[in-house]
N, CA and C atoms as a LAMMPS dump frame, in Angstrom:
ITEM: TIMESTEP
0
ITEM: NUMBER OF ATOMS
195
ITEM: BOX BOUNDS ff ff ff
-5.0000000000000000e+02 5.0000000000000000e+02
-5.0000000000000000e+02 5.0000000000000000e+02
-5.0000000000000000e+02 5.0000000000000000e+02
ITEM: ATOMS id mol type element x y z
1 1 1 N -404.458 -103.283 -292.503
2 1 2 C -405.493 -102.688 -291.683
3 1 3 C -406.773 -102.465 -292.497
4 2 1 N -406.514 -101.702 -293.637
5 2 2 C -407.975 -101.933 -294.72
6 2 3 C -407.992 -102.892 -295.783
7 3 1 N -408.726 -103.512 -296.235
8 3 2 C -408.78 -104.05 -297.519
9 3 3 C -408.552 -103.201 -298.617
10 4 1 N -408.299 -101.885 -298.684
11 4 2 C -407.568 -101.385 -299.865
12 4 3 C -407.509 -100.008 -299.273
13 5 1 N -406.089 -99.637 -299.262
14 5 2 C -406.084 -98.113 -298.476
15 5 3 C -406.32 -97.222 -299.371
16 6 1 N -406.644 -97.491 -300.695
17 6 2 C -406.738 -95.863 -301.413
18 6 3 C -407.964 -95.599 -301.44
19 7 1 N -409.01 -96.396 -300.619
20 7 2 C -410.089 -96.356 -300.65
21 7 3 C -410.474 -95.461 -299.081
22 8 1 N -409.344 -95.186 -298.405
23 8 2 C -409.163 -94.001 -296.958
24 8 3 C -409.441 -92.485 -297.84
25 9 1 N -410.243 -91.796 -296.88
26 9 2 C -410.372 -90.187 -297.285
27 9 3 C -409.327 -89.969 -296.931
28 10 1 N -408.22 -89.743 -297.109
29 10 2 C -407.279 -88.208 -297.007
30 10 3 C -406.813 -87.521 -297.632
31 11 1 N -407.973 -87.123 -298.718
32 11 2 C -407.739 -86.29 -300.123
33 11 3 C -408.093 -85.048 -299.806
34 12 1 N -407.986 -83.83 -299.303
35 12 2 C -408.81 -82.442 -299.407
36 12 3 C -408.868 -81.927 -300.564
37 13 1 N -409.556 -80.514 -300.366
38 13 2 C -410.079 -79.85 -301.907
39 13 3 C -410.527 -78.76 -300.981
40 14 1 N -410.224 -77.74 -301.661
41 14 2 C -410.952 -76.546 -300.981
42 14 3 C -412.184 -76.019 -301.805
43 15 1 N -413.093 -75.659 -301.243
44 15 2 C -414.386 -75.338 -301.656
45 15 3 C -415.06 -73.798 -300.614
46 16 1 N -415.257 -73.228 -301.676
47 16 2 C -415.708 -71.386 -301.377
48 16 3 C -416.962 -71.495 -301.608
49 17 1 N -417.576 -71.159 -300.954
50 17 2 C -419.151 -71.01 -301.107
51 17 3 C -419.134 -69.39 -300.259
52 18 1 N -420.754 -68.535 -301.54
53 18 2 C -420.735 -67.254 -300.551
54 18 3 C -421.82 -67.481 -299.814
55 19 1 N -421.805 -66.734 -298.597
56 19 2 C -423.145 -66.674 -297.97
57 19 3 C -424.104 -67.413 -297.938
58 20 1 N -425.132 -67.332 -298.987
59 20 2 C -426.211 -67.83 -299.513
60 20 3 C -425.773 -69.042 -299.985
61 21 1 N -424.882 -70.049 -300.456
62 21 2 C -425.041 -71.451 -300.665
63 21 3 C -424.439 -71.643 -299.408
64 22 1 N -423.725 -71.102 -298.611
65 22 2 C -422.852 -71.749 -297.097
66 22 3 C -424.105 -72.065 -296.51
67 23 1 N -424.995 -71.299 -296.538
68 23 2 C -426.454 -71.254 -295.948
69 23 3 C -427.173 -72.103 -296.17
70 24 1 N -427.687 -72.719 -297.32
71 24 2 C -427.981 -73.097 -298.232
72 24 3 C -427.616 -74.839 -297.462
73 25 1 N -426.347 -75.129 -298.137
74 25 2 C -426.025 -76.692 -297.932
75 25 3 C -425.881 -76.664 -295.793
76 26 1 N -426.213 -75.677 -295.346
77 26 2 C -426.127 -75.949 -293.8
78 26 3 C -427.077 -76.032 -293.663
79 27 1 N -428.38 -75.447 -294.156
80 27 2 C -429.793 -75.975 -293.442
81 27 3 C -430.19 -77.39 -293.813
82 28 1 N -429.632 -77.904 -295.423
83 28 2 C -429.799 -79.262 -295.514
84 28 3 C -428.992 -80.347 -295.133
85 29 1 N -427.702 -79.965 -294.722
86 29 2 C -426.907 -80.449 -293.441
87 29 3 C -427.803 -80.902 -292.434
88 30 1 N -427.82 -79.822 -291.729
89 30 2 C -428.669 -79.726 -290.253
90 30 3 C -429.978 -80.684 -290.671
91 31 1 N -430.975 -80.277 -291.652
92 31 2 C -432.265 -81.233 -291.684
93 31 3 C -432.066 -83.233 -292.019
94 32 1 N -430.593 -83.018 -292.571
95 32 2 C -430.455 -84.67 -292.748
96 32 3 C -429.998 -85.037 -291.702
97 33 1 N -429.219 -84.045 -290.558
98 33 2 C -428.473 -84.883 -289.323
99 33 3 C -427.274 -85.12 -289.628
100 34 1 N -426.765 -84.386 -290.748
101 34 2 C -425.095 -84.889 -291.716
102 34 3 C -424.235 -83.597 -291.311
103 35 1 N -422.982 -83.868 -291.577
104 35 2 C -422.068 -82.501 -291.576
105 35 3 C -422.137 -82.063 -292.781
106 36 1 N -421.885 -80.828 -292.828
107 36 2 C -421.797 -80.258 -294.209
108 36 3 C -420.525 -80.979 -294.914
109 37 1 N -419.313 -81.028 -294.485
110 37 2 C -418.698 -81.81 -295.395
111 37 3 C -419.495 -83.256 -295.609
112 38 1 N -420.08 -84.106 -295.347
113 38 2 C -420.283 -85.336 -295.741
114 38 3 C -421.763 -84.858 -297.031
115 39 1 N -422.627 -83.364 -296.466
116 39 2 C -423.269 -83.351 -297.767
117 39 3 C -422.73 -83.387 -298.901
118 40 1 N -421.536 -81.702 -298.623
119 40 2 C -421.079 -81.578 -299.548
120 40 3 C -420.552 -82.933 -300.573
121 41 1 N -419.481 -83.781 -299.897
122 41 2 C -419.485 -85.009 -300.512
123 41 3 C -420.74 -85.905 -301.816
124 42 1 N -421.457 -86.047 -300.508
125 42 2 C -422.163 -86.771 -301.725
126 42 3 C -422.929 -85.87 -302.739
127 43 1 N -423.327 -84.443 -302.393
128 43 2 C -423.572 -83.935 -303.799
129 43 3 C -422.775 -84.024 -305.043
130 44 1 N -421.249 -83.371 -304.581
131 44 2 C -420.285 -84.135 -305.714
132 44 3 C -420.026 -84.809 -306.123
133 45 1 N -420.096 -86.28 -305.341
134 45 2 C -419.735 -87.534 -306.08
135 45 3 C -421.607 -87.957 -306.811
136 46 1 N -422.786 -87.452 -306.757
137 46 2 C -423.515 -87.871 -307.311
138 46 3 C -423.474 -87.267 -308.199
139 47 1 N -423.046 -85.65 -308.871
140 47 2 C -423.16 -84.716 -309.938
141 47 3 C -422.329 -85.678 -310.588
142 48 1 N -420.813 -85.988 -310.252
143 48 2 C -420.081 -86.632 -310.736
144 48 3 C -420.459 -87.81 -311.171
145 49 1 N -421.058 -88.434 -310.815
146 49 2 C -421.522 -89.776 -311.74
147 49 3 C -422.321 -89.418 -312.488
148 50 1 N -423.242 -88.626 -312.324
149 50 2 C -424.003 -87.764 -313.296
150 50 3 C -423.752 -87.505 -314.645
151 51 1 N -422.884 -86.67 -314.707
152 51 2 C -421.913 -85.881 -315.32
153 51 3 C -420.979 -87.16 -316.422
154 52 1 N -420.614 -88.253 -316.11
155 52 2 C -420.201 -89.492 -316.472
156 52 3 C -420.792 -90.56 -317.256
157 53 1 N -422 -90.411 -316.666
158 53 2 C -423.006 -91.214 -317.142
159 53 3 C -424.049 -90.879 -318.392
160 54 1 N -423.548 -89.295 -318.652
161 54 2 C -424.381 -88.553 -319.686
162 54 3 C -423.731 -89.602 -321.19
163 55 1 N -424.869 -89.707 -321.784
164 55 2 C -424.42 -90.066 -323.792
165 55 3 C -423.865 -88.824 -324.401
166 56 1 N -424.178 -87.951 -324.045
167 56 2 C -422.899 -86.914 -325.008
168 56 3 C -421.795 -86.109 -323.904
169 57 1 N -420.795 -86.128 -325.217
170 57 2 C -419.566 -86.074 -324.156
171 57 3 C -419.488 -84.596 -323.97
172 58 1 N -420.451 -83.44 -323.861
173 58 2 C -420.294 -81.837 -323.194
174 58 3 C -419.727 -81.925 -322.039
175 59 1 N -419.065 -81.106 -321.768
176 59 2 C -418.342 -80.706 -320.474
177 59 3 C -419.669 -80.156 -319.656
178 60 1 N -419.099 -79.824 -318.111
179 60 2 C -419.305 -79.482 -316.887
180 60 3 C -419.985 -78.084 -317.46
181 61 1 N -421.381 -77.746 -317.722
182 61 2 C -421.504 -76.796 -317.763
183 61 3 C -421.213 -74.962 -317.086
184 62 1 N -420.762 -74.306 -316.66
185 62 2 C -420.362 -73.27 -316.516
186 62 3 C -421.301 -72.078 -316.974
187 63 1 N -421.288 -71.183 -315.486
188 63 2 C -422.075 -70.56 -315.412
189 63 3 C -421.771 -68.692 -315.717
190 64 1 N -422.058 -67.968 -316.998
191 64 2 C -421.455 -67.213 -317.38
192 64 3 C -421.646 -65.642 -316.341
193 65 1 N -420.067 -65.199 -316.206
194 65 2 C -420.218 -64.265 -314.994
195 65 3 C -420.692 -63.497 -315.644
């Protein structure tokens, strides 16, 4: 049926956002015409190539509570 099924979404991940970013990625939802999951998506997979594509190998920076 596909040319390669592992290439099908049926991976979840749960993701918590407070208030202010739920807010946040829904108004730029709403202004692209996208669901928030499909933003959410591609923000991650672009940080993620990001993040990959850097010359030094530092981790995922982290934000101190």
């Amino acid at each position: 049926m596909y040319p390669d099924p592992k290439r099908v979404r049926n991976n979840r991940i749960m993701l918590r956002l407070d208030d202010y970013e739920h807010d946040l990625v829904s108004a730029l939802a709403n202004y692209q015409g996208e669901s928030m999951a499909t933003i959410a998506r591609m923000i991650i997979m672009r940080e993620a190539a990001a993040v990959l594509a850097c010359d030094n190998n530092a981790s995922i920076p982290r934000n101190a509570a």
